[in-house]
N, C-alpha and C positions, 0 to 999 in steps of 0.2 A: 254859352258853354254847355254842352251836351252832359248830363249825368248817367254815368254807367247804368245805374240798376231804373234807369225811366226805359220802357219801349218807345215804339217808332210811334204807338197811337198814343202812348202817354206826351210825346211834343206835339205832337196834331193838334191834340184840345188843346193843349197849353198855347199854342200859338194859334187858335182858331179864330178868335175874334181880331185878330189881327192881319187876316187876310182880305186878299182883293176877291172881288166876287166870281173869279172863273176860277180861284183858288181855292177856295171856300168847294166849290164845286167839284173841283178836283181831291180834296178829302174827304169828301161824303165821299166820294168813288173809291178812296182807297179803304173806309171806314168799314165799307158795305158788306165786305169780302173778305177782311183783315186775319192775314196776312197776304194771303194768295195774289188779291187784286194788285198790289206791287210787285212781283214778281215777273212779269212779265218786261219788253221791252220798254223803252223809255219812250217809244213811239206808239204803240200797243198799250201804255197806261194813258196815255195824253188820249186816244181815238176811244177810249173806255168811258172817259171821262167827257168827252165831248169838247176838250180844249185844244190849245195848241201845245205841243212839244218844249215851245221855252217858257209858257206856263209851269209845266212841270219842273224843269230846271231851276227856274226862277223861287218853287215854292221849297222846293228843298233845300236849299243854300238860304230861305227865311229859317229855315227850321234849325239850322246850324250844323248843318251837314255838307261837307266840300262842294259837294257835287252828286250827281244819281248812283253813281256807283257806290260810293259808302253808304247811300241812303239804303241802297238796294242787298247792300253787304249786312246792315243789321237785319233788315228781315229774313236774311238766310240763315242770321247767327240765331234770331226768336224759335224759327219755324225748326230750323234744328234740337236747340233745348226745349221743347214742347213735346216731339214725337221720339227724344233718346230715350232708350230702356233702360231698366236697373243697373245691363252689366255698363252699358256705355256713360251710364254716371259715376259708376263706382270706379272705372278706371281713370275719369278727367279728375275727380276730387285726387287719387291715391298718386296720380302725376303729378299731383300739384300741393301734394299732402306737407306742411312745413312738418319739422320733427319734434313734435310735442304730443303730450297723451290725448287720446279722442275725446275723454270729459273737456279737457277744455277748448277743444277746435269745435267741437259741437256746442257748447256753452255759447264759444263768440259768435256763430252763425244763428243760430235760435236768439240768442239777445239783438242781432246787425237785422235779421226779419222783424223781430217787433217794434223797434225803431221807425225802421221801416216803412212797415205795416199801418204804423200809428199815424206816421210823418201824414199818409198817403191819407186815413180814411177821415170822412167826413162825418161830424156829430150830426148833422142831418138825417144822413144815408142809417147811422146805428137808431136813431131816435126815430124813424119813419118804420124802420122792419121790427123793432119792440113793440111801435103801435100797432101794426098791422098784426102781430103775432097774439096780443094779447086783448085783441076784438076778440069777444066769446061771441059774435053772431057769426065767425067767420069762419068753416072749419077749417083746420090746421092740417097738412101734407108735408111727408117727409122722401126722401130718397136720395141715394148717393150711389154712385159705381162698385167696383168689384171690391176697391179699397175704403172709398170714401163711404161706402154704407156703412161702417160702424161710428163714423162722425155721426150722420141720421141719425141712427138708432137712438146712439147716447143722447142729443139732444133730440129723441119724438122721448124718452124715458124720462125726462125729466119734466119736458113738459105737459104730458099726460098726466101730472101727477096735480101741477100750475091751473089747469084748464083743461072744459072738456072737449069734445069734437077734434080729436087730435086720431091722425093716422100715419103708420107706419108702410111707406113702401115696397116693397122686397126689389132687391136689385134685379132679379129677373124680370127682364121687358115683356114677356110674356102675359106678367100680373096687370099690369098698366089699364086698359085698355076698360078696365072694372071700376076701377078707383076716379077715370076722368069721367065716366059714365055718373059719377055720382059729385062729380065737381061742378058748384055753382058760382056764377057770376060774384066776384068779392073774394073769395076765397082765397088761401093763402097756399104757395107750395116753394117750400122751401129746398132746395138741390143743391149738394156737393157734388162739382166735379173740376178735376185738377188734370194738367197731365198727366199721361194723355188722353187726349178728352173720349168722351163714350158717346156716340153718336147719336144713340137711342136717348139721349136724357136730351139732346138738341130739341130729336122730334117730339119729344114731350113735351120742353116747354112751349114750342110753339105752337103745338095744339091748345094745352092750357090757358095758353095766351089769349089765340085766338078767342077763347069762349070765356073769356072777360076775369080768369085767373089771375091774381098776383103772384109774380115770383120772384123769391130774394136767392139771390146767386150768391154763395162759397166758393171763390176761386182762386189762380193765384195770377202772379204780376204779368204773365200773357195773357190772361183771359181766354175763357173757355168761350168756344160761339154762344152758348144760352145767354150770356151775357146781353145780347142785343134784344134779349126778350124779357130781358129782367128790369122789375122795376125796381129796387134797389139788389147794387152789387158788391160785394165785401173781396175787394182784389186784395191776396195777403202773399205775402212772400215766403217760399216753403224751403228757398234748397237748402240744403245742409251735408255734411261729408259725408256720405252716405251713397249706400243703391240706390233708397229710397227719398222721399222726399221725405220732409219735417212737417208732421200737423199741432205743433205747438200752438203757431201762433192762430191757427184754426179755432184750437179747441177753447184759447185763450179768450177771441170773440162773443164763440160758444157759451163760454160759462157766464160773460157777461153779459150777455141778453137774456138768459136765464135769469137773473137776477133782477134786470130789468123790467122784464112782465111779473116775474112775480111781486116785486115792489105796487107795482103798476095797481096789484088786485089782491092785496095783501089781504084781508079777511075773507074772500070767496076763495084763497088760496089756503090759508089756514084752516077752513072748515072742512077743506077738500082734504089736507093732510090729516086731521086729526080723525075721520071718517076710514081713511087710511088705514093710520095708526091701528085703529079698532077690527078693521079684518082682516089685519097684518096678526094682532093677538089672537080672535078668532081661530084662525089658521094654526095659530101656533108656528108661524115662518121662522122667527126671530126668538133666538134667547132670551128671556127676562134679564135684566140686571138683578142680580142676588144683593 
């Protein structure tokens, strides 16, 4: 039984190890390219793939899909919600808007993502990018698109505060080309990007990639291509009744890796605040408490 809120890649793994070997073969081919590489004909994905035609058939109808056509129907309906714009979500939610107040239509959508979100992610995947985040041999890279840059920001803010070697992005790609100059093997770069997706954070990670960078991907339940260059990926569920999308359950991730690494280094982290603390007085930033 197919689940509405799984993608076409999300039954692929699901049913991967349970294919035959020219099948197996034929999802790497559609993985490789995803969505794209399915989109084309049913004869034209089989010759992509180096198999036969009722391979194809055959793998789709394992996946729990009638036939190619419905196969080929959800990745028009992914590739569609991935590239709409604001006005074109804000008019599918407000068509489908039930008559009750938006506190709580956004309430249940932000609560149905974290579910979700949770259902999906793996204690692995959160406890590998804490560790990797809170190696102090390792510098720390942040960045995020037009939107998602204030994700970045908020957490490279906080944890510049946790640790040090910690850098800040600027969403202009233009900056880029500085910051991988000075990226060493090990390293960490962490990247928000949602739909839809920003092209230039693709060509980053996989240059970072290339010259032996780790990168933990922020995305949502389509995934964004860096994903294939990400060593761990945080697929999270954003829509909500809105233009926009929801980063709730983003930010909710967010604050708990936060918390994570700083646990992780609690007295180099405490020494670090209270060091803080003292040029935050200095300065005079901050009010005294009276």
């Amino acid at each position: 039984m197919l689940n509405a809120s799984n993608t076409v890649s999300d039954v692929i793994h699901a049913h991967f190890n349970g294919l035959t070997r020219a099948e197996r073969q034929l999802a790497e081919s559609l993985l490789e390219n995803y969505p794209v590489s399915g989109l084309g004909s049913i004869t034209t994905v089989a010759e992509n793939a180096g198999v036969s035609t009722p391979t194809v058939a055959r793998m789709v109808q394992k996946l729990g899909y009638k036939g190619y056509p419905e196969f080929q129907a959800h990745l028009h309906q992914e590739l569609e919600a991935t590239i709409s714009n604001p006005i074109a979500k804000h008019d599918r939610w407000a068509a489908n808007a039930p008559n009750r107040h938006i506190l709580n239509r956004f309430a249940e959508a932000v609560m149905s993502n974290l579910r979700d979100s949770l259902g999906e992610l793996k204690t692995a995947t959160f406890d590998e990018a804490a560790r990797l985040m809170g190696d102090r041999d390792r510098s720390l890279y942040f960045v995020g698109g037009r939107i998602t840059g204030a994700l970045a920001e908020y957490f490279f803010t906080h944890m510049q505060v946790i640790r040090p070697k910690t850098t800040l992005m600027s969403s202009n790609a233009s900056s880029w080309p500085q910051h991988v100059l000075n990226m060493q093997k090990g390293d960490v770069l962490v990247i928000f990007d949602i739909r839809r997706y920003e092209a230039d954070l693709t060509t980053l990670a996989e240059v970072a990639r290339a010259n032996g960078v780790e990168i933990v991907l922020f995305t949502d339940q389509w995934m964004s291509p860096v994903a294939q260059y990400a060593a761990n990926c945080f697929k999270l569920h954003i829509e909500a009744p809105s233009a926009w999308d929801s980063s709730v359950v983003t930010l909710f991730v967010v604050e708990a890796l936060i918390e994570a690494v700083q646990s992780s280094s609690w007295n180099e982290t405490r020494e670090r605040m209270n060091t803080l603390e003292g040029l935050f007085e200095q300065a005079r930033l901050f009010r005294k408490p009276r």
